[in-house]
C-alpha positions as CSV (number, residue, x, y, z in Angstrom):
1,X,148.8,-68.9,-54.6
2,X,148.3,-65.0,-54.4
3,X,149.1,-63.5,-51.4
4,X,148.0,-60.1,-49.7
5,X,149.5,-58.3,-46.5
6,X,147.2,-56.5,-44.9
7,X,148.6,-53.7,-42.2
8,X,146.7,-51.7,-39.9
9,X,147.5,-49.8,-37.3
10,X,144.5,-49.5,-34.7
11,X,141.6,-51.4,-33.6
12,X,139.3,-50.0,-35.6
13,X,141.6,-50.0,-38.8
14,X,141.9,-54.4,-37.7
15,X,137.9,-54.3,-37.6
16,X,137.5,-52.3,-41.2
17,X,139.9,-55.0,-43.1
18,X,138.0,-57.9,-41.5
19,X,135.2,-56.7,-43.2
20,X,136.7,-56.3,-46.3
21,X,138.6,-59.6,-46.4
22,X,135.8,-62.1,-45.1
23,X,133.8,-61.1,-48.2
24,X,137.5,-61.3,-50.4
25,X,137.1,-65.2,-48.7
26,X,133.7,-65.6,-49.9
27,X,135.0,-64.4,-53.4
28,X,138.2,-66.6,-53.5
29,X,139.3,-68.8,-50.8
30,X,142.7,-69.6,-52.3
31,X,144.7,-66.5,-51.1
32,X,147.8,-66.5,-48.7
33,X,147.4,-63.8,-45.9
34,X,149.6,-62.1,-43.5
35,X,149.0,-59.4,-41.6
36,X,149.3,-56.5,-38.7
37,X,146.2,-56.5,-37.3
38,X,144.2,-57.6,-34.5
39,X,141.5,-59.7,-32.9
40,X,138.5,-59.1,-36.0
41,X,141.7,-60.2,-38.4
42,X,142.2,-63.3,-35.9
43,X,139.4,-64.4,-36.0
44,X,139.1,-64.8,-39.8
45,X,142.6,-66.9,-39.4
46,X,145.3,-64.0,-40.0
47,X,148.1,-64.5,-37.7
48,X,150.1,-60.8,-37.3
49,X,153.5,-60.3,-37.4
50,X,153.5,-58.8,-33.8
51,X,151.1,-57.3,-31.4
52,X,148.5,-54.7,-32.5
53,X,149.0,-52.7,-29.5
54,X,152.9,-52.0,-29.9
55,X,152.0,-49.5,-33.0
56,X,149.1,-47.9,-31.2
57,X,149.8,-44.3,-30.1
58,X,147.6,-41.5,-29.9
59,X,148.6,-38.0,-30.1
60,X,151.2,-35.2,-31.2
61,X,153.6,-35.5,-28.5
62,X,153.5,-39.5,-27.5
63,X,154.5,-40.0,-31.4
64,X,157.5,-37.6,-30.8
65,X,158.2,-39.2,-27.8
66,X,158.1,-42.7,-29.1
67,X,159.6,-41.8,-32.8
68,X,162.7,-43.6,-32.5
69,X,160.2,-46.7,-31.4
70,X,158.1,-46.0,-34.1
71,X,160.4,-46.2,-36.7
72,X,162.4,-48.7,-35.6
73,X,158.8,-50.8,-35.9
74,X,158.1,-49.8,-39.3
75,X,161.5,-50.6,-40.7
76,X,160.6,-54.2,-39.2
77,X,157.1,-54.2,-41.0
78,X,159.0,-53.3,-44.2
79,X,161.7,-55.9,-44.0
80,X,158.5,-58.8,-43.3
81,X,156.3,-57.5,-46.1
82,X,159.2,-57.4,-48.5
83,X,160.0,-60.9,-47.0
84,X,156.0,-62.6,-47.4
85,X,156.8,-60.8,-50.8
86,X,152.6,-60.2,-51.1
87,X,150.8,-59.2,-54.9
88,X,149.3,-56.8,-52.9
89,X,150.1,-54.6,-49.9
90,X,145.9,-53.5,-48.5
91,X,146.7,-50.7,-46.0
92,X,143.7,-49.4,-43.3
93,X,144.1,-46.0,-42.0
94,X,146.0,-44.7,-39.6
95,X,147.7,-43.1,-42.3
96,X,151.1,-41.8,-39.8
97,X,151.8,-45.1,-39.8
98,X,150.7,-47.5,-42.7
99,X,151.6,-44.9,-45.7
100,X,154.9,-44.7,-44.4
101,X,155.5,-48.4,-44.6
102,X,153.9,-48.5,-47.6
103,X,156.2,-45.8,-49.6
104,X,159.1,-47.6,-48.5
105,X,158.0,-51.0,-49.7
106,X,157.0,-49.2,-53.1
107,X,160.9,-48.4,-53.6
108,X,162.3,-51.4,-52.6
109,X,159.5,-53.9,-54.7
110,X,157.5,-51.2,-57.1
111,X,155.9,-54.1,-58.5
112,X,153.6,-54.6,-55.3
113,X,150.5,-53.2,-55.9
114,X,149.4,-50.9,-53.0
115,X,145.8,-50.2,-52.1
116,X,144.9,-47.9,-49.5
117,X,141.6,-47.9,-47.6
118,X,140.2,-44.8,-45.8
119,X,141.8,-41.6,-47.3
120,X,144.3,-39.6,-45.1
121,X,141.7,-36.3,-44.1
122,X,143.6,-34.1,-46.2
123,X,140.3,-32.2,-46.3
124,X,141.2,-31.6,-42.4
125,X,145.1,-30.9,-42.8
126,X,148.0,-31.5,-44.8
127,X,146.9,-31.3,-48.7
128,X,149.7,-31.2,-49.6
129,X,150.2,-34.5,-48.8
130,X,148.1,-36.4,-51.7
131,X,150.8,-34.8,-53.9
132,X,153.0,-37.4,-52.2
133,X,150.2,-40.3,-52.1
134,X,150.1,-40.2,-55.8
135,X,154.3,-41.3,-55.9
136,X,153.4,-44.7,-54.4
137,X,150.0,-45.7,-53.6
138,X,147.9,-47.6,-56.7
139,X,144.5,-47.2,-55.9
140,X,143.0,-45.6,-52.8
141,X,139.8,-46.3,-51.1
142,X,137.0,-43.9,-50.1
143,X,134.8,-43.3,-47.3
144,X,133.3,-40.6,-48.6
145,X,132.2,-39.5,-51.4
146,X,133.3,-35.5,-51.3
147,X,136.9,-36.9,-50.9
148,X,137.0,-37.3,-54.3
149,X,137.9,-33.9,-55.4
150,X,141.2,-34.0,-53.6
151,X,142.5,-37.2,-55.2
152,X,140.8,-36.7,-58.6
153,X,142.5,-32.9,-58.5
154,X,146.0,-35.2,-58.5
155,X,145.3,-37.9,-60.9
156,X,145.0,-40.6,-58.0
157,X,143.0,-43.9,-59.0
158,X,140.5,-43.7,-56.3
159,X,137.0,-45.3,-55.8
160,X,134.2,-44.1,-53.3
161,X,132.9,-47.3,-51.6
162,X,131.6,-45.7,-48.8
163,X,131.5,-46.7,-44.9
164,X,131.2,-50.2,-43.5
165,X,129.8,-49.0,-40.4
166,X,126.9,-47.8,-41.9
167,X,126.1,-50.6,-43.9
168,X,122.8,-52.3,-43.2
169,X,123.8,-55.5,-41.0
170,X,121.8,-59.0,-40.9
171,X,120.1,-58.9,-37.1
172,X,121.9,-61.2,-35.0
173,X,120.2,-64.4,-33.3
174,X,122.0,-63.9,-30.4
175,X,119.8,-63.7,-26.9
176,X,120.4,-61.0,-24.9
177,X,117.4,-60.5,-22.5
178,X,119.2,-62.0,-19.6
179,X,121.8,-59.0,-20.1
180,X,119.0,-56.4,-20.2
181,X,117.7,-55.2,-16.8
182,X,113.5,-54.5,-17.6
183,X,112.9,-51.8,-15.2
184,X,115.9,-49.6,-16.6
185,X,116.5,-47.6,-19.5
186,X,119.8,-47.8,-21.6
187,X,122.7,-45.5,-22.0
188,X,125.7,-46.5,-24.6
189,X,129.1,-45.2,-23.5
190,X,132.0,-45.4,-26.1
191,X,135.3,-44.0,-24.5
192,X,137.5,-45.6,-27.2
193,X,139.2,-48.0,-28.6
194,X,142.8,-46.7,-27.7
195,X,144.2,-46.9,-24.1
196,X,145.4,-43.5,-24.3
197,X,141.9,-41.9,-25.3
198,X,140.2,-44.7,-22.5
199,X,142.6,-43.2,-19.4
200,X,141.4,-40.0,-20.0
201,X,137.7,-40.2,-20.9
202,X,136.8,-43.4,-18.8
203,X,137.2,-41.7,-15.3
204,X,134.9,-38.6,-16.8
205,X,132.4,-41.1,-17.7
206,X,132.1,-42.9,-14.7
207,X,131.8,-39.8,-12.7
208,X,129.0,-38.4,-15.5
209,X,127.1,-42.0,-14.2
210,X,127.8,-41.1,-10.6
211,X,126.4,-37.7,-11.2
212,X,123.0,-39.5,-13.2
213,X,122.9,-41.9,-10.4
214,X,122.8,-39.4,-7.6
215,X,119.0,-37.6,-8.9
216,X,117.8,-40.7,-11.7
217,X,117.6,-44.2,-10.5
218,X,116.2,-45.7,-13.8
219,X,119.0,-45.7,-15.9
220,X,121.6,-48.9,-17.2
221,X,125.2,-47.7,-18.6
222,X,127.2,-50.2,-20.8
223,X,130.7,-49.0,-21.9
224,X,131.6,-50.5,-25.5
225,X,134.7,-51.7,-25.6
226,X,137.1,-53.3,-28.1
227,X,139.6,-56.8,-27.3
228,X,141.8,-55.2,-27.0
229,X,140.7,-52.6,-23.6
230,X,138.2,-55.0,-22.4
231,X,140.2,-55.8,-19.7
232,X,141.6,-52.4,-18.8
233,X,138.2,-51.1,-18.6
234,X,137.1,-54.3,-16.6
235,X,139.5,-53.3,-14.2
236,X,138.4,-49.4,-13.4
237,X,134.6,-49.6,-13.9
238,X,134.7,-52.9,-10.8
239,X,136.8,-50.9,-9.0
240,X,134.1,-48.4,-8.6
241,X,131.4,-51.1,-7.7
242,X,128.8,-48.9,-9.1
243,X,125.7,-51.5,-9.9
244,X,123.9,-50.1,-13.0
245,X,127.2,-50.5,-15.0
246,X,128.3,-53.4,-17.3
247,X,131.2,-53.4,-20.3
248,X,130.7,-55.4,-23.2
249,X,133.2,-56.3,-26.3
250,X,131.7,-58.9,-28.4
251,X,130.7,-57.2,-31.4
252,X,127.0,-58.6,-31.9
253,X,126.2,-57.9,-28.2
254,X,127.5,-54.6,-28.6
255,X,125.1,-53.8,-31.9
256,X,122.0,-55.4,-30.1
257,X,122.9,-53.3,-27.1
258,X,123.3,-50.2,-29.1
259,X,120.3,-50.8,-30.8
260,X,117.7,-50.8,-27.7
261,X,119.8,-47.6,-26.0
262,X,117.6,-44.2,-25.4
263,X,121.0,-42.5,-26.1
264,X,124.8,-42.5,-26.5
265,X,127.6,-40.4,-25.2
266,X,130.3,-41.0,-27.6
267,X,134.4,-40.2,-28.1
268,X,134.7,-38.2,-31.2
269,X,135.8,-40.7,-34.5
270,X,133.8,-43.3,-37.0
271,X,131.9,-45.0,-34.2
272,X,129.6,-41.8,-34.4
273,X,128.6,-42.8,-37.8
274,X,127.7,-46.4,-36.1
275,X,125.2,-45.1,-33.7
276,X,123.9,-42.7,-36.1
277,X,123.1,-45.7,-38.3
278,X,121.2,-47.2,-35.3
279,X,119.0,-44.4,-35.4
280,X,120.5,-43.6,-31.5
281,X,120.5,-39.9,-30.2
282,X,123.9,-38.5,-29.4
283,X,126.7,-36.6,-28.0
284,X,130.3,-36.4,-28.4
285,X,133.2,-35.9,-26.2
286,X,136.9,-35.9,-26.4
287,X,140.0,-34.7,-24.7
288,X,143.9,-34.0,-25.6
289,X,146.7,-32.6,-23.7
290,X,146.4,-29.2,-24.1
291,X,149.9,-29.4,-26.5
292,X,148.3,-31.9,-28.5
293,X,145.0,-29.3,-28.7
294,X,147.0,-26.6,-29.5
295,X,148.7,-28.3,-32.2
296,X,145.3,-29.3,-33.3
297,X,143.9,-26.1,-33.8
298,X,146.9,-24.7,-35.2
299,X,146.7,-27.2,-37.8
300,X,143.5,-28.0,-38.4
301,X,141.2,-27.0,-41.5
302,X,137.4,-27.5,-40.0
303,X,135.3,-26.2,-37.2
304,X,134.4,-29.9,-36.1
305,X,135.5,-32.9,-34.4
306,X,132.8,-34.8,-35.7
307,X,132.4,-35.9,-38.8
308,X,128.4,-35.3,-39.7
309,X,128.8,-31.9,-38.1
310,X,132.1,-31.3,-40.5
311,X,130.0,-32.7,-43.6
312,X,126.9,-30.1,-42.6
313,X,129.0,-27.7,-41.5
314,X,127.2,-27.0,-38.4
315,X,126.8,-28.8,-35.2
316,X,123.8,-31.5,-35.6
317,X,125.4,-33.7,-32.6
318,X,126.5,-31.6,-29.8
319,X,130.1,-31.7,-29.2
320,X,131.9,-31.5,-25.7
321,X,135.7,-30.7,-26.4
322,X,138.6,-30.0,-24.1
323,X,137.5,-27.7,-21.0
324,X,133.6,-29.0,-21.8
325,X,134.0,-32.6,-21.6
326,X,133.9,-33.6,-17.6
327,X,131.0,-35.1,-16.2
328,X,129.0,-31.9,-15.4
329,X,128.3,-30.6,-18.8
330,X,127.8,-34.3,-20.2
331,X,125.3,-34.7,-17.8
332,X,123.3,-31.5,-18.4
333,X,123.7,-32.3,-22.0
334,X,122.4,-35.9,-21.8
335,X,119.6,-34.7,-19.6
336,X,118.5,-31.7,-21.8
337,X,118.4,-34.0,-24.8
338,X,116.2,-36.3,-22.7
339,X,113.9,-34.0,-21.8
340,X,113.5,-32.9,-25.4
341,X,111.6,-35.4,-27.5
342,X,111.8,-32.5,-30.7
343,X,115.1,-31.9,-30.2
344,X,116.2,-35.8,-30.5
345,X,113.9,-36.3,-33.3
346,X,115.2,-33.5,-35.0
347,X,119.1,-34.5,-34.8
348,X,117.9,-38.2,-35.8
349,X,116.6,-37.0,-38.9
350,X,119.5,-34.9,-40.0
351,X,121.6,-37.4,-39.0
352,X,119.8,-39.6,-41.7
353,X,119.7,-37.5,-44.4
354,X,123.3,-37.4,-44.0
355,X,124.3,-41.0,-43.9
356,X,121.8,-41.7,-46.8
357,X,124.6,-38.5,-49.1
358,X,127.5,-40.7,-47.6
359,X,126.3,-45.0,-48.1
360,X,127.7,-46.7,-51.2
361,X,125.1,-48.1,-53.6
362,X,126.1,-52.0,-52.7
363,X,128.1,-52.3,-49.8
364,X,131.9,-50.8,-48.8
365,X,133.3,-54.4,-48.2
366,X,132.0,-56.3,-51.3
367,X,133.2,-53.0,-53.7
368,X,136.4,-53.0,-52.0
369,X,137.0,-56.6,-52.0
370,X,136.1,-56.5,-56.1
371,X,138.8,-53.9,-56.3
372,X,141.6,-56.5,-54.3
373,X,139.8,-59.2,-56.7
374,X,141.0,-57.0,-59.9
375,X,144.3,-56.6,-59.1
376,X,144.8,-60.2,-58.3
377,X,144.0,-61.4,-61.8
378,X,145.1,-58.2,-63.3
């Protein structure tokens, strides 16, 4: 029987492969898996070697701070992959984390195939680094389709498959009119799937909803959230007993839901390019420590947090960073975009010109699953 360890390192990383891997089932049901992942992999029937949210750090200084952790934890992923002895090692993003396990399994077992999906952003920072990508990584997968300069420049076997997220998706059965409330209009809040990013944007949110409560009373807020911070989220927003609030996880719910929203205030990162695929209005917010911020900037190649505005080089979603992002200047945002019929219309359609340069002809999951298919028989 072939076998394939998949590692991730983050929610959303654990909710990529599950996509990738249920249609890999479809295709061949006769493969052994193991994994690092999380609830979206458990679901499918992939136990993980240990919890998803021991690896999940966000940040400059919490990795220094937790680098002796860190490494100690990826020794122990090496030691279990060269253990299930896998034909292929399938790593998803968070590239700090997966790419060094996977360059130390390469030079103990070189005859593991390694298959990388959702390039580093070396288009952001460090280019350097697909120099050292090319020493141990097989084949890497692409989100995008401009990324392939970078690896093609270096010889890398790569392949554009383009983004899951903005795949066209089958409309679920599921009911949810008794979740809706008629006489209000709804507002998508994402504040992130880590519980760093969630302690820090959360309580801005809530007061943004306090803020929008105080002058409009026809408004319903529903914070997506992942398994993983369902609980932790749970546990602020009833604290604040604030009635037009609700937080959802299941991932159907959360797509219907999206899907009838007026708008979205959104944490900067690939859930943009979800609710730009639901044709929903935006913003986006985020917030580091100012060392982390610094660093950022220091470092950093782009203008842009997000990535439609980094593809058009401009801003088409307005972007509240840093200083910005508290619950005053979300809420003047939100309600000058709502006030402005053009201007929505306007960033919806540039935002769909856009995702139409960036899909994959089929679909991300089936061409990446062909790709694992290959190098199983190969």
């Amino acid at each position: 029987m072939k076998k394939i360890f998949i590692l991730t390192g983050e929610p959303s990383g654990d909710k990529l492969a599950s996509t990738v891997i249920a249609k890999l089932e479809n295709k061949n049901s006769q493969i052994k898996y193991l994994s690092v992942g999380g609830s979206n992999l458990k679901k499918l029937g992939i136990s993980s070697i240990y919890d998803l949210k021991e690896i999940t750090y966000l940040g400059f200084t919490s990795v220094i701070l937790n680098i002796f952790k860190i490494r100690k934890k990826i020794n122990q992923t090496v030691e279990e992959i060269i253990k299930f002895n896998p034909d292929i090692l399938f790593s998803v993003d968070s590239p700090d984390f997966t790419l060094r396990v996977a360059e130390k399994v390469k030079k103990i077992k070189n005859n593991i195939k390694t298959v990388h999906y959702v390039a580093p952003q070396v288009w952001i920072w460090r280019k350097n680094r697909v120099k050292k990508i090319k020493k141990f990584i097989d084949h890497i997968l692409l989100l995008f389709d401009f990324e392939k300069k970078y690896f093609d420049d270096e010889n890398i076997k790569n392949t554009f498959v383009g983004h899951p997220l903005i795949e066209t998706k089958v409309n679920s059965k599921i009911i949810i009119d008794n979740l809706l409330h008629k006489d209000k209009k709804i507002i998508s809040l994402f504040a992130g799937s880590r519980k760093s990013e969630t302690l820090i944007l959360l309580p801005i949110l809530i007061s943004f909803i306090e803020l929008m409560n105080k002058k409009h009373k026809n408004y319903f807020f529903y914070f997506h959230a992942t398994e993983e911070n369902k609980d932790s989220i749970l546990d602020i927003v009833r604290q604040k007993n604030i009635e037009n609030i609700d937080v959802i996880y299941d991932d159907n719910i959360k797509s219907d839901i999206l899907s009838k929203s007026i708008f979205a205030v959104s944490k900067s990162g690939t859930v943009s390019l979800q609710i730009c695929n639901a044709n929903i209005p935006s913003i986006i917010i985020y917030k580091l420590s100012f060392i982390n911020f610094m660093i950022f900037k220091l470092l950093a190649n782009v203008k842009f947090a997000n990535i439609i505005n980094i593809i058009n080089n401009q801003e088409i979603i307005p972007e509240l960073l840093q200083n910005e992002c508290n619950a005053e200047e979300i809420y003047k945002t939100v309600i000058y975009f709502l006030s402005n019929p053009d201007l929505i219309k306007k960033q919806l359609a540039e935002c769909n010109k856009t995702l139409e340069g960036i899909r994959s002809k089929t679909s991300s999951s089936d061409e990446s699953s062909d790709i694992l298919s290959n190098y199983l028989i190969s």
